[in-house]
PQR file with spaces between the fields and no chain letter, atoms N, CA, C, O and H, PARSE charges and radii, in Angstrom:
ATOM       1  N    UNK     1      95.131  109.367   82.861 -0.4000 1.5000
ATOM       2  CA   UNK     1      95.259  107.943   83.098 -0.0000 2.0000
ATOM       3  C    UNK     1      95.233  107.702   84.603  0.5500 1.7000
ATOM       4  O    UNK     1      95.751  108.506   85.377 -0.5500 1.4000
ATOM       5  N    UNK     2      94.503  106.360   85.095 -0.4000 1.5000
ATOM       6  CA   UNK     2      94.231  106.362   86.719 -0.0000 2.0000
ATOM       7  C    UNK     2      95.889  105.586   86.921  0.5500 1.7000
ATOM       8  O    UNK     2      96.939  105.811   86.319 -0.5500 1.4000
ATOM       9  H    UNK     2      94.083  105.706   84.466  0.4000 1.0000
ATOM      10  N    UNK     3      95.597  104.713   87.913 -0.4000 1.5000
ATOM      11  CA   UNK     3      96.658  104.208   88.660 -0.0000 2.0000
ATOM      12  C    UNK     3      96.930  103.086   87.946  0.5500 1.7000
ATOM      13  O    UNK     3      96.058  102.547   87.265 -0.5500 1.4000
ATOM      14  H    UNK     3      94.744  104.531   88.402  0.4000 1.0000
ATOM      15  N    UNK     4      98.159  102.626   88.030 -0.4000 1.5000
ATOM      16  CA   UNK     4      98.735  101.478   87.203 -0.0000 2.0000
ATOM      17  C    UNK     4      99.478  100.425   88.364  0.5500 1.7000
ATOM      18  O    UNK     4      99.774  100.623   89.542 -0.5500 1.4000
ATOM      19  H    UNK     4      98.868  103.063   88.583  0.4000 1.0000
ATOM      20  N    UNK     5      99.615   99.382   87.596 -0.4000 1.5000
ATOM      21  CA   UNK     5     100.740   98.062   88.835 -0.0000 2.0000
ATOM      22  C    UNK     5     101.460   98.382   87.370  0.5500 1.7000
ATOM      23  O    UNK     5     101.034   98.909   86.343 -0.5500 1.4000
ATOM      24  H    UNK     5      99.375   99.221   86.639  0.4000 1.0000
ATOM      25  N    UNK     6     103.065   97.681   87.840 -0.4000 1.5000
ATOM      26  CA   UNK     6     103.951   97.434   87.334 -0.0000 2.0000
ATOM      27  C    UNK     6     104.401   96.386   88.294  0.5500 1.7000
ATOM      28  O    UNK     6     104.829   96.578   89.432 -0.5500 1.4000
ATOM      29  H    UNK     6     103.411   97.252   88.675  0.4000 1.0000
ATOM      30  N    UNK     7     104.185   94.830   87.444 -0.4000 1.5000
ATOM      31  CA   UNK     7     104.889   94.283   88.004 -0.0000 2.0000
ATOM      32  C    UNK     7     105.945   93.647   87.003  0.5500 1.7000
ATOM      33  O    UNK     7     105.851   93.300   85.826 -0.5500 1.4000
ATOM      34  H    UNK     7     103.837   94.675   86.519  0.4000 1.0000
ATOM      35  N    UNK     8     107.203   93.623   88.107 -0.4000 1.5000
ATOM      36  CA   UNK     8     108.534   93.356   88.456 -0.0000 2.0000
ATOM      37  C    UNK     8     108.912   91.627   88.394  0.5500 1.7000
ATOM      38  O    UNK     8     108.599   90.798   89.249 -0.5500 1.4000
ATOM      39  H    UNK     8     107.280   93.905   89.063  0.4000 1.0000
ATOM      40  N    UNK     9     109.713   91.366   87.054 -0.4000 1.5000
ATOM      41  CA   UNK     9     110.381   90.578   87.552 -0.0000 2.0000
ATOM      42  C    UNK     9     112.040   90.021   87.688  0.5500 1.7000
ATOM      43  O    UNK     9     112.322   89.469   86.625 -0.5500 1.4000
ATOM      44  H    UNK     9     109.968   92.039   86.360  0.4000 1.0000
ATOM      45  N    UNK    10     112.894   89.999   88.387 -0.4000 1.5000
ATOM      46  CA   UNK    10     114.037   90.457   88.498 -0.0000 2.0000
ATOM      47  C    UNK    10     114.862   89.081   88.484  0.5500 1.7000
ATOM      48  O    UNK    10     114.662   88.095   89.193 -0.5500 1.4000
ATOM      49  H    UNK    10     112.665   90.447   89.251  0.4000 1.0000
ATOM      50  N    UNK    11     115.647   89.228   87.692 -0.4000 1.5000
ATOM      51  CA   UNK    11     117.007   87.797   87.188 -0.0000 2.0000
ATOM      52  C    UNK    11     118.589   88.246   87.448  0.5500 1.7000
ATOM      53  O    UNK    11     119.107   89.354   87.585 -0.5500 1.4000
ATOM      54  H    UNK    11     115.809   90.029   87.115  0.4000 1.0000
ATOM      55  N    UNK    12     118.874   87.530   87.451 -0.4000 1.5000
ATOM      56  CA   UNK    12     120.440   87.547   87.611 -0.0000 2.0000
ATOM      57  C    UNK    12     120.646   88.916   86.879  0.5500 1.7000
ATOM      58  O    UNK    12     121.010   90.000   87.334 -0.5500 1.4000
ATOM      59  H    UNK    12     118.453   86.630   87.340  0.4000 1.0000
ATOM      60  N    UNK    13     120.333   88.570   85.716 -0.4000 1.5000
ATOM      61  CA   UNK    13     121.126   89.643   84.315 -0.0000 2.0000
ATOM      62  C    UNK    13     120.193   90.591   83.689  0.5500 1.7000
ATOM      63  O    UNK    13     120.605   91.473   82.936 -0.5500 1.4000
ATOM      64  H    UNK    13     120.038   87.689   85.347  0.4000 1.0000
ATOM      65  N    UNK    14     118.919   90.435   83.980 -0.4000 1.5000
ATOM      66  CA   UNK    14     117.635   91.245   83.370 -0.0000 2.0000
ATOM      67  C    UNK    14     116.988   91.584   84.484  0.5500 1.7000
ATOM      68  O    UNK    14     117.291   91.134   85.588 -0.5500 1.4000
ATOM      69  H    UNK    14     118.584   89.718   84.592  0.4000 1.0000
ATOM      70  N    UNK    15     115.835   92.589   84.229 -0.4000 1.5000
ATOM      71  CA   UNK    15     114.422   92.853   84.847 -0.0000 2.0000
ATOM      72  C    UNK    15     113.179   92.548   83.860  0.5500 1.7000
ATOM      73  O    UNK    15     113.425   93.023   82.752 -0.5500 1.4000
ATOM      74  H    UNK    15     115.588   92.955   83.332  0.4000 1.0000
ATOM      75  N    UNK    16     112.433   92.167   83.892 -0.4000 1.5000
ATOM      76  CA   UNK    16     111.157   92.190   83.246 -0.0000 2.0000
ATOM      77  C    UNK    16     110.144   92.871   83.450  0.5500 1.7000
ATOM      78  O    UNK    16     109.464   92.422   84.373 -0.5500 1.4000
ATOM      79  H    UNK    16     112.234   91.781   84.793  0.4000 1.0000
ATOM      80  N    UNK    17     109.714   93.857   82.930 -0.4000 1.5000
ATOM      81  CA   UNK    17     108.128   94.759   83.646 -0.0000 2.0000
ATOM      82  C    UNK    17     107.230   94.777   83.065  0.5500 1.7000
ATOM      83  O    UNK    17     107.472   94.994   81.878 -0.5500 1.4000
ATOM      84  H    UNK    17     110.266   94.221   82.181  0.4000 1.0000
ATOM      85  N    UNK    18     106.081   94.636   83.316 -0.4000 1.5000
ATOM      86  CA   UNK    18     104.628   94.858   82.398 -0.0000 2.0000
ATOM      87  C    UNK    18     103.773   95.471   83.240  0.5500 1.7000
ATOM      88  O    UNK    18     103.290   95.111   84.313 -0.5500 1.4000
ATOM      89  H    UNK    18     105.884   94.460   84.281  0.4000 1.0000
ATOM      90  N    UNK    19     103.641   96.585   82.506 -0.4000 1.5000
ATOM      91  CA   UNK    19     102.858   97.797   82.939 -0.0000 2.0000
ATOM      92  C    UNK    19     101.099   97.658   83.018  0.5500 1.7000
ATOM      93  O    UNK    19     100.558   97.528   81.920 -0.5500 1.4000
ATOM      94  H    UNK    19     104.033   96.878   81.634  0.4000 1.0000
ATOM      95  N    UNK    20     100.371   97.675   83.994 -0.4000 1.5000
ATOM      96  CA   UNK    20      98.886   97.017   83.919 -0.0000 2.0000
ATOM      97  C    UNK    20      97.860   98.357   84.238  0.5500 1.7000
ATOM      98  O    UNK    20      98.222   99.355   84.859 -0.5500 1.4000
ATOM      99  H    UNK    20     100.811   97.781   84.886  0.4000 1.0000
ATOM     100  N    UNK    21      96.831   98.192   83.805 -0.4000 1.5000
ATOM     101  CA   UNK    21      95.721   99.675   83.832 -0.0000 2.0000
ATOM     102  C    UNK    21      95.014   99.329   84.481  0.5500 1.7000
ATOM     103  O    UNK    21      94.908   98.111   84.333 -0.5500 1.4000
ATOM     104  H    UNK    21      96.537   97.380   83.300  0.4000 1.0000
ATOM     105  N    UNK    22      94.302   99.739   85.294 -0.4000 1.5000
ATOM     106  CA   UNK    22      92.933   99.491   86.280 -0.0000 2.0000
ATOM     107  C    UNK    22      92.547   98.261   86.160  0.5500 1.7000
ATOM     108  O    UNK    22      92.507   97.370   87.008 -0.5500 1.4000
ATOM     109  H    UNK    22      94.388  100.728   85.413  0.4000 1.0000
ATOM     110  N    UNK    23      92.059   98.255   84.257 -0.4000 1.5000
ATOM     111  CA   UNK    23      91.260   96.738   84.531 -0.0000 2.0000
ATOM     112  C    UNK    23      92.453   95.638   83.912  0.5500 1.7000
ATOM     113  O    UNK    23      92.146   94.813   83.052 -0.5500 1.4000
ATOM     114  H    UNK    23      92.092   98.979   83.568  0.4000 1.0000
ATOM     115  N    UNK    24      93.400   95.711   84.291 -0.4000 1.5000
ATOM     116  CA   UNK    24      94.362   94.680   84.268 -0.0000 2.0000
ATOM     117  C    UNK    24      94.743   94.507   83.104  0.5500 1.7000
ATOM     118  O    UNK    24      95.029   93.336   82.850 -0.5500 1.4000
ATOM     119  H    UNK    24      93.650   96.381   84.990  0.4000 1.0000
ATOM     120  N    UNK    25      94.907   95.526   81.951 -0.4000 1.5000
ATOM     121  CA   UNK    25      95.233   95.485   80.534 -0.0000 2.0000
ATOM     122  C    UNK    25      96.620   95.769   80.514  0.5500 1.7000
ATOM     123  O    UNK    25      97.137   96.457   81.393 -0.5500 1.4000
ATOM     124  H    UNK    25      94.675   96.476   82.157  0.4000 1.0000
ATOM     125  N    UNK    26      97.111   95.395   79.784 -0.4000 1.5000
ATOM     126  CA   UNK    26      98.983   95.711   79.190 -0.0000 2.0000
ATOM     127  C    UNK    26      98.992   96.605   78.548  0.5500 1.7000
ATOM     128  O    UNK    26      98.692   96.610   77.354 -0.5500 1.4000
ATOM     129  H    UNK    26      96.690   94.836   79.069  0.4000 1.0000
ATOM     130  N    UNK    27      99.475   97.932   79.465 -0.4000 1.5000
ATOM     131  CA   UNK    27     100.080   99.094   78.526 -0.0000 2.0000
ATOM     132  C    UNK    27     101.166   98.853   77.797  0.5500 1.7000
ATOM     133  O    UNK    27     101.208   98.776   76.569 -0.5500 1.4000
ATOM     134  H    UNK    27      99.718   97.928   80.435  0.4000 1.0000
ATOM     135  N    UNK    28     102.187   98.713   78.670 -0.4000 1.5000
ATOM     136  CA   UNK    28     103.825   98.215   78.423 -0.0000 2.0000
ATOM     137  C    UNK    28     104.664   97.088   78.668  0.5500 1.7000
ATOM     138  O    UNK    28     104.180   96.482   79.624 -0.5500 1.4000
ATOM     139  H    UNK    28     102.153   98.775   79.667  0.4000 1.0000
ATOM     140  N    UNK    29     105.496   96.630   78.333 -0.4000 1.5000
ATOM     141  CA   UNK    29     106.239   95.745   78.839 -0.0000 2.0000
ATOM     142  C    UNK    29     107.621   96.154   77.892  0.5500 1.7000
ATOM     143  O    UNK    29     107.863   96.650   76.791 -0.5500 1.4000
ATOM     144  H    UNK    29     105.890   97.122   77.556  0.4000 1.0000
ATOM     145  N    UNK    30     108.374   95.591   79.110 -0.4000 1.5000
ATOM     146  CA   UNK    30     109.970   96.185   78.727 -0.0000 2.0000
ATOM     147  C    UNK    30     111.128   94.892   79.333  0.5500 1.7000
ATOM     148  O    UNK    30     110.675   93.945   79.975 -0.5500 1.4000
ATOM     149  H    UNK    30     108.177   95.189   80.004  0.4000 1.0000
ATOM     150  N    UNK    31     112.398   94.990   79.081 -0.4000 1.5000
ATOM     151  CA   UNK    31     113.136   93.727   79.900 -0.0000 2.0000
ATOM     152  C    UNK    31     114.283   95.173   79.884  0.5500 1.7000
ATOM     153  O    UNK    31     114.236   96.061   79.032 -0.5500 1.4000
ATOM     154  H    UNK    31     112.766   95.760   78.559  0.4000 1.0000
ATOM     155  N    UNK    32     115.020   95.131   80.749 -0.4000 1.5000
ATOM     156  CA   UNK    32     115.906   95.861   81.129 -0.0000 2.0000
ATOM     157  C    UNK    32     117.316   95.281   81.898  0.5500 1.7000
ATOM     158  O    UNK    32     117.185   94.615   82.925 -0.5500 1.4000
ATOM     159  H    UNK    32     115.058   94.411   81.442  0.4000 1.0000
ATOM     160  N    UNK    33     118.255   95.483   81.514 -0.4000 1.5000
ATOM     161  CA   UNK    33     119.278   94.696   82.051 -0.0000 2.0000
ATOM     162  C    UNK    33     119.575   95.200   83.677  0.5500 1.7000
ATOM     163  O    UNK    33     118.843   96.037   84.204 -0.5500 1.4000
ATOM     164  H    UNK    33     118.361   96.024   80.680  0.4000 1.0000
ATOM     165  N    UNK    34     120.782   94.561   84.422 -0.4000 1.5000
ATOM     166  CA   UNK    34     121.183   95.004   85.615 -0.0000 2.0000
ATOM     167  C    UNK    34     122.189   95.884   86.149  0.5500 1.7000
ATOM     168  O    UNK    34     122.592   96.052   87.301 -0.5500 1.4000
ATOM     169  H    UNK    34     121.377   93.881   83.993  0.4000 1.0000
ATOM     170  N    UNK    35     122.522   96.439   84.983 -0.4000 1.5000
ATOM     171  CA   UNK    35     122.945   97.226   84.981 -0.0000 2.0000
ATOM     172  C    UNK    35     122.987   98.480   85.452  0.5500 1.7000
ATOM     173  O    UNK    35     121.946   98.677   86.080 -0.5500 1.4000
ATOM     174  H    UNK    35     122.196   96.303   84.048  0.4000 1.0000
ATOM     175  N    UNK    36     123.918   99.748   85.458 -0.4000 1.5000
ATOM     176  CA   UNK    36     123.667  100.854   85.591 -0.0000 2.0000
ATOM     177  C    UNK    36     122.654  101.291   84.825  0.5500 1.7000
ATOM     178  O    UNK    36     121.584  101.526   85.385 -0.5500 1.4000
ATOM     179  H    UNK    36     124.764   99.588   84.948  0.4000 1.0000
ATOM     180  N    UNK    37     122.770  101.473   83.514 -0.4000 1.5000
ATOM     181  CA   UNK    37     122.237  101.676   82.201 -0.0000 2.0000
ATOM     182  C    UNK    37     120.810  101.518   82.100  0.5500 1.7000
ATOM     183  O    UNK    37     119.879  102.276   81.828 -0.5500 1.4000
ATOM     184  H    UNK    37     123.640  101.282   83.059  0.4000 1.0000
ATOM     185  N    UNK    38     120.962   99.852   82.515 -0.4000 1.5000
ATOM     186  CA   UNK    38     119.412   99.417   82.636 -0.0000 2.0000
ATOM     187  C    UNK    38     118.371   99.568   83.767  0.5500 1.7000
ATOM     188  O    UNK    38     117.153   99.391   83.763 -0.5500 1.4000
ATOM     189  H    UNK    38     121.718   99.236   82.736  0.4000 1.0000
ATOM     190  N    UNK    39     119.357  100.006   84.882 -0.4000 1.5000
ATOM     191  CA   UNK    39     118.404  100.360   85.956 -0.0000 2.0000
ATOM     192  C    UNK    39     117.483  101.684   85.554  0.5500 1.7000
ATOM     193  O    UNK    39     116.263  101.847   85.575 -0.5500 1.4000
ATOM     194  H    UNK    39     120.346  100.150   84.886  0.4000 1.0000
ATOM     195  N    UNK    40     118.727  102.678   85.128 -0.4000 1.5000
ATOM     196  CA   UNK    40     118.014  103.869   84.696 -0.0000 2.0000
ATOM     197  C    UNK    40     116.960  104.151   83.613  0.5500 1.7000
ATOM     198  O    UNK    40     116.229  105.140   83.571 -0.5500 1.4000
ATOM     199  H    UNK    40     119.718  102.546   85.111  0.4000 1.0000
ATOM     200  N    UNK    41     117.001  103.032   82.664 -0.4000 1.5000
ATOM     201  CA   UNK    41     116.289  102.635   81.928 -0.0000 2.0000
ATOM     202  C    UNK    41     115.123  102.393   82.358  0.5500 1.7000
ATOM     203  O    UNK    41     114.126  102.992   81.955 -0.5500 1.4000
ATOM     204  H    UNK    41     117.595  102.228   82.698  0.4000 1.0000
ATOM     205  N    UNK    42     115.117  101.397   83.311 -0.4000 1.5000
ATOM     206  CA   UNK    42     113.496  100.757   84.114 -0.0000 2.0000
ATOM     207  C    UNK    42     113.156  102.002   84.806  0.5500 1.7000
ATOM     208  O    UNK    42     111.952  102.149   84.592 -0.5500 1.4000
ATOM     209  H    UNK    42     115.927  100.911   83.638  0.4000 1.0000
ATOM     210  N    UNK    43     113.621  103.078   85.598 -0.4000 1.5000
ATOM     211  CA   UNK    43     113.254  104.105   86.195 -0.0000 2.0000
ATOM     212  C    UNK    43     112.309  105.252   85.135  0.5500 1.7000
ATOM     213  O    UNK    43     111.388  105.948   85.561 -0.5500 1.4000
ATOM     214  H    UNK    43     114.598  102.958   85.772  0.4000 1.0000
ATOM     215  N    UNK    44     112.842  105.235   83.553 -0.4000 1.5000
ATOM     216  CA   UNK    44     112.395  106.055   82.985 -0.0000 2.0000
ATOM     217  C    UNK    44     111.697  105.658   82.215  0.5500 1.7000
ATOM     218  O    UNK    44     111.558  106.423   81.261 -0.5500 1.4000
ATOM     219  H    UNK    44     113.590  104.669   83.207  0.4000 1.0000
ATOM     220  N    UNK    45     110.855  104.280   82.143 -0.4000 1.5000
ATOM     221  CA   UNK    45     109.931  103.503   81.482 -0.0000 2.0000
ATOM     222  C    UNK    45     109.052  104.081   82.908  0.5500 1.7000
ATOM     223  O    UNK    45     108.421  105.129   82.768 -0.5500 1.4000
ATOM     224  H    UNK    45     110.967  103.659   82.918  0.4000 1.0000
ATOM     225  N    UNK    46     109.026  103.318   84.385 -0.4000 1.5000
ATOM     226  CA   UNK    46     108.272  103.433   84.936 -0.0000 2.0000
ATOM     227  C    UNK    46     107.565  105.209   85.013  0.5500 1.7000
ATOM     228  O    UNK    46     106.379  105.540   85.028 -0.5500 1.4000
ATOM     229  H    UNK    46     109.538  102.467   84.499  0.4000 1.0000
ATOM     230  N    UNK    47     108.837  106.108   85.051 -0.4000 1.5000
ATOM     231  CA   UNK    47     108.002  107.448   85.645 -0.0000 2.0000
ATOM     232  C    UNK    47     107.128  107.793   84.477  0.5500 1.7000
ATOM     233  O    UNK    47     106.642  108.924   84.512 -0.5500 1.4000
ATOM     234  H    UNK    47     109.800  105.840   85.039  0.4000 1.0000
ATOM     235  N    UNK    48     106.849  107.071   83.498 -0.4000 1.5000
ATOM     236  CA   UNK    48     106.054  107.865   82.335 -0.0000 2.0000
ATOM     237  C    UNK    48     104.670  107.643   83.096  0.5500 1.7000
ATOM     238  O    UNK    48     103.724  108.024   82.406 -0.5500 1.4000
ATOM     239  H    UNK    48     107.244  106.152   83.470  0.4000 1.0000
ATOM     240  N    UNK    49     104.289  107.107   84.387 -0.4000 1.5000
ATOM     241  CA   UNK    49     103.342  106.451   84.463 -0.0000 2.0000
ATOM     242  C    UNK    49     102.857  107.970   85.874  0.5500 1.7000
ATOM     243  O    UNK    49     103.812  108.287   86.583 -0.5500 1.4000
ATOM     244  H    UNK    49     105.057  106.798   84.948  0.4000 1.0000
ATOM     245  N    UNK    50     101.850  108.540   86.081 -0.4000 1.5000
ATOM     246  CA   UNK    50     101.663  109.186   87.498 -0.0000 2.0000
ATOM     247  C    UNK    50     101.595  108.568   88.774  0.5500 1.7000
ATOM     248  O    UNK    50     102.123  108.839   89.852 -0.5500 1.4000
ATOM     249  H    UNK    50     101.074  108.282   85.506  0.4000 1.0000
ATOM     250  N    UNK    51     101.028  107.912   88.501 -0.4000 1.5000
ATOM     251  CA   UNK    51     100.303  106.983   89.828 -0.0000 2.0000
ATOM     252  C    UNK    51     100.980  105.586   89.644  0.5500 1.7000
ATOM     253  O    UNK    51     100.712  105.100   88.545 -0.5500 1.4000
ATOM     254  H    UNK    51     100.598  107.691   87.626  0.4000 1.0000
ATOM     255  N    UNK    52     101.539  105.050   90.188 -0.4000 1.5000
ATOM     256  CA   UNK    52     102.096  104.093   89.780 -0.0000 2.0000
ATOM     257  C    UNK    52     102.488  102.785   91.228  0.5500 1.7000
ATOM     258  O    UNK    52     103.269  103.242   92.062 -0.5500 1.4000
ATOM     259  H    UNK    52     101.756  105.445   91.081  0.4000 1.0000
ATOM     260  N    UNK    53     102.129  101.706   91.426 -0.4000 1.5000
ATOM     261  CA   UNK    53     102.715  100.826   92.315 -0.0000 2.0000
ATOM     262  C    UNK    53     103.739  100.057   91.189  0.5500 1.7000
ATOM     263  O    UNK    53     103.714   99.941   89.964 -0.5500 1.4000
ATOM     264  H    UNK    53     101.494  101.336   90.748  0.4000 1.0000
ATOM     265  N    UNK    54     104.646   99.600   92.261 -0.4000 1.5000
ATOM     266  CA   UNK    54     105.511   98.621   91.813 -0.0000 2.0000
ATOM     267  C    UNK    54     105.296   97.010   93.036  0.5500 1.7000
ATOM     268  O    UNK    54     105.303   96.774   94.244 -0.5500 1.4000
ATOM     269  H    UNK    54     104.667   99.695   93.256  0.4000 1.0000
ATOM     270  N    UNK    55     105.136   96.309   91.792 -0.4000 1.5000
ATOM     271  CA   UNK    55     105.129   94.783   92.462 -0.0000 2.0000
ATOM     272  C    UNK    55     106.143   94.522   92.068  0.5500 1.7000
ATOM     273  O    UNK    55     106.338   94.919   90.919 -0.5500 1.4000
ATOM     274  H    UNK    55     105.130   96.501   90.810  0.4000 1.0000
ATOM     275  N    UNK    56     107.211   93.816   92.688 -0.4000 1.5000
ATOM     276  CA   UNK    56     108.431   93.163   92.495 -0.0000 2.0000
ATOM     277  C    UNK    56     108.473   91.600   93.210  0.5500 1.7000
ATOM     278  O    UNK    56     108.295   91.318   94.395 -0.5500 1.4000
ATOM     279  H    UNK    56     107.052   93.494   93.621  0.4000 1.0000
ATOM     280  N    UNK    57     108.751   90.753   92.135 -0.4000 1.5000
ATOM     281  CA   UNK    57     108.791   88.982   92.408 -0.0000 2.0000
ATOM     282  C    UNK    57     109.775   89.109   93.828  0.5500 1.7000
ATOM     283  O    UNK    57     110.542   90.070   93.886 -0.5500 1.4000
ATOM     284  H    UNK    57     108.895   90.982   91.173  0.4000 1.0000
ATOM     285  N    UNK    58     109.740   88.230   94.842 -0.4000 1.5000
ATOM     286  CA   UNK    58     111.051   88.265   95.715 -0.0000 2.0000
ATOM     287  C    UNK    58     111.718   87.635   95.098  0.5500 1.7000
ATOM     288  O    UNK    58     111.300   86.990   94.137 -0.5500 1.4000
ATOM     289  H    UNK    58     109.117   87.450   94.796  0.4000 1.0000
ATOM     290  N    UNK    59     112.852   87.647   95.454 -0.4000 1.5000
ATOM     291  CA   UNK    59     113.975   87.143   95.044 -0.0000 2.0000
ATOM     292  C    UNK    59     115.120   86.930   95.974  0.5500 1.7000
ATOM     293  O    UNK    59     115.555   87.845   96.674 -0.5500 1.4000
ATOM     294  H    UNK    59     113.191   88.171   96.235  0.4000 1.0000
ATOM     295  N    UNK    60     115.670   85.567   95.981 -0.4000 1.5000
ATOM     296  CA   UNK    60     116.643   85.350   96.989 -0.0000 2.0000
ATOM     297  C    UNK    60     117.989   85.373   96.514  0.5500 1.7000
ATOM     298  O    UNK    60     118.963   85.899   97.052 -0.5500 1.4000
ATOM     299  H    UNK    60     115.317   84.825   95.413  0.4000 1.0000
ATOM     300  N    UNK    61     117.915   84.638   95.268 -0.4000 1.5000
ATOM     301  CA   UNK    61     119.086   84.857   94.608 -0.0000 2.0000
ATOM     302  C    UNK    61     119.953   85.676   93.784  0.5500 1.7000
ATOM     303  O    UNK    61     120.252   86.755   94.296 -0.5500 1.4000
ATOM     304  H    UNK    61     117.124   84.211   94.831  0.4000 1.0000
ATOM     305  N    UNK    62     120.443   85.430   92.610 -0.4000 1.5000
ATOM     306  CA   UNK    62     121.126   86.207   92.115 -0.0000 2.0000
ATOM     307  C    UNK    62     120.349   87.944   91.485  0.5500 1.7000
ATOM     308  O    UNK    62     121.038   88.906   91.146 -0.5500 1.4000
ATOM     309  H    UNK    62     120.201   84.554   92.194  0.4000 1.0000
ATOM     310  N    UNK    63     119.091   87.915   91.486 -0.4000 1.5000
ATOM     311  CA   UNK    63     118.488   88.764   91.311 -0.0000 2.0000
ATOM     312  C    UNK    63     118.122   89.696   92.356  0.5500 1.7000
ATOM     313  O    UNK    63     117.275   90.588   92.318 -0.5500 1.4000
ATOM     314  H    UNK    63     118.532   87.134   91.762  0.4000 1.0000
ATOM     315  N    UNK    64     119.069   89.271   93.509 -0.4000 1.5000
ATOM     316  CA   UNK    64     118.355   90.364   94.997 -0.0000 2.0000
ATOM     317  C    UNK    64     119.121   91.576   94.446  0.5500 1.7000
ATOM     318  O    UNK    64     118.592   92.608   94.860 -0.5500 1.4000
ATOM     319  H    UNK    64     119.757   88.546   93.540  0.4000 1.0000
ATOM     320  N    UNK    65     119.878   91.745   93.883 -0.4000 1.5000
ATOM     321  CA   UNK    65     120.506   93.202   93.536 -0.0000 2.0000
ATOM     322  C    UNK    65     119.640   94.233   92.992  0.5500 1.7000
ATOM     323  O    UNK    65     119.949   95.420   93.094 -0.5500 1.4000
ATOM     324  H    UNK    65     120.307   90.906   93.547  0.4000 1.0000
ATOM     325  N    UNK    66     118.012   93.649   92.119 -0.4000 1.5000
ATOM     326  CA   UNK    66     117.724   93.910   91.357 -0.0000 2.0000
ATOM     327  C    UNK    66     116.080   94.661   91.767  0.5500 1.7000
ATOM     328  O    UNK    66     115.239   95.076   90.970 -0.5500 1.4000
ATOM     329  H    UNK    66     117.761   92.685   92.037  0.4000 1.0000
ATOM     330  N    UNK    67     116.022   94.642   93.258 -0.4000 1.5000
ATOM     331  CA   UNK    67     115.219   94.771   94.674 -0.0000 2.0000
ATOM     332  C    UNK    67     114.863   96.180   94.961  0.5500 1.7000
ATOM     333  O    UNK    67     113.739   96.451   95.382 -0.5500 1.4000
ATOM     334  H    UNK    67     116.705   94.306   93.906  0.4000 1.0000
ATOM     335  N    UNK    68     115.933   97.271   94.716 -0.4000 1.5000
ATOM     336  CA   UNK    68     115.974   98.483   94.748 -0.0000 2.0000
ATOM     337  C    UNK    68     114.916   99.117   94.357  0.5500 1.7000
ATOM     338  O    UNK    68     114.482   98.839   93.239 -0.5500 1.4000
ATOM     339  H    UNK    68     116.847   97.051   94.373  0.4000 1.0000
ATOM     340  N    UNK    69     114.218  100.142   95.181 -0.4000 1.5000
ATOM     341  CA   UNK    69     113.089  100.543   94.975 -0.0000 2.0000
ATOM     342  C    UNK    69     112.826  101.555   93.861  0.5500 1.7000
ATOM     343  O    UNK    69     113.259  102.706   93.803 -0.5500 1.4000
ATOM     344  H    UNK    69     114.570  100.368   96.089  0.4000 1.0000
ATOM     345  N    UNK    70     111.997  100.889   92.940 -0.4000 1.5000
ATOM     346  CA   UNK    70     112.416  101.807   91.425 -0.0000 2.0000
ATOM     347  C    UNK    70     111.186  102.649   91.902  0.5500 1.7000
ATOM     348  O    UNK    70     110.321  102.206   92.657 -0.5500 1.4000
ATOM     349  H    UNK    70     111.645   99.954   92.987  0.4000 1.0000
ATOM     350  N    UNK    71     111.206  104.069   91.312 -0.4000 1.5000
ATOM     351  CA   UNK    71     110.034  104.748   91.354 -0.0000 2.0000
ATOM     352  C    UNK    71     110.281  106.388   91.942  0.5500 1.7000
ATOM     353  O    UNK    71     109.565  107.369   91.737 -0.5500 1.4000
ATOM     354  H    UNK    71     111.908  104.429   90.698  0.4000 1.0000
ATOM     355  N    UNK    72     111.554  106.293   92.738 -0.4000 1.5000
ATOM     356  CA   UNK    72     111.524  107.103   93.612 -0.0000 2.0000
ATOM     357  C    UNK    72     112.035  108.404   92.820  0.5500 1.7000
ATOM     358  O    UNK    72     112.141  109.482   93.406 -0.5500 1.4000
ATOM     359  H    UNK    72     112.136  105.497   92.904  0.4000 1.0000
């Protein structure tokens, strides 16, 4: 599989991700809470992927917690 986006979108209480393929098709999509739980969660949805960018919505508000660079 080539390179993928995952983009990010981050809420107070959730994350939202949808996983995209070259030509912009939906592998995955997942909602993940803000949690401990759910962070680790979004980390182990994303690494199924090799190549992988992450787009993440900005966020000023209650979702800046949610900013942390998943992937690593």
């Amino acid at each position: 599989m080539g390179r993928v986006v995952i983009g990010m979108d981050p809420h107070k209480r959730s994350a939202t991700i949808e996983v995209l393929d070259e030509n912009e098709q939906p592998l995955m999509t997942g909602r993940f809470g803000t949690d401990s739980a759910g962070y680790r969660l979004l980390l182990e949805a994303g690494r199924q992927f090799g190549q992988r960018v992450w787009a993440v919505e900005g966020c000023q508000g209650g979702g800046a917690a949610s900013r942390a660079t998943p992937g690593r």
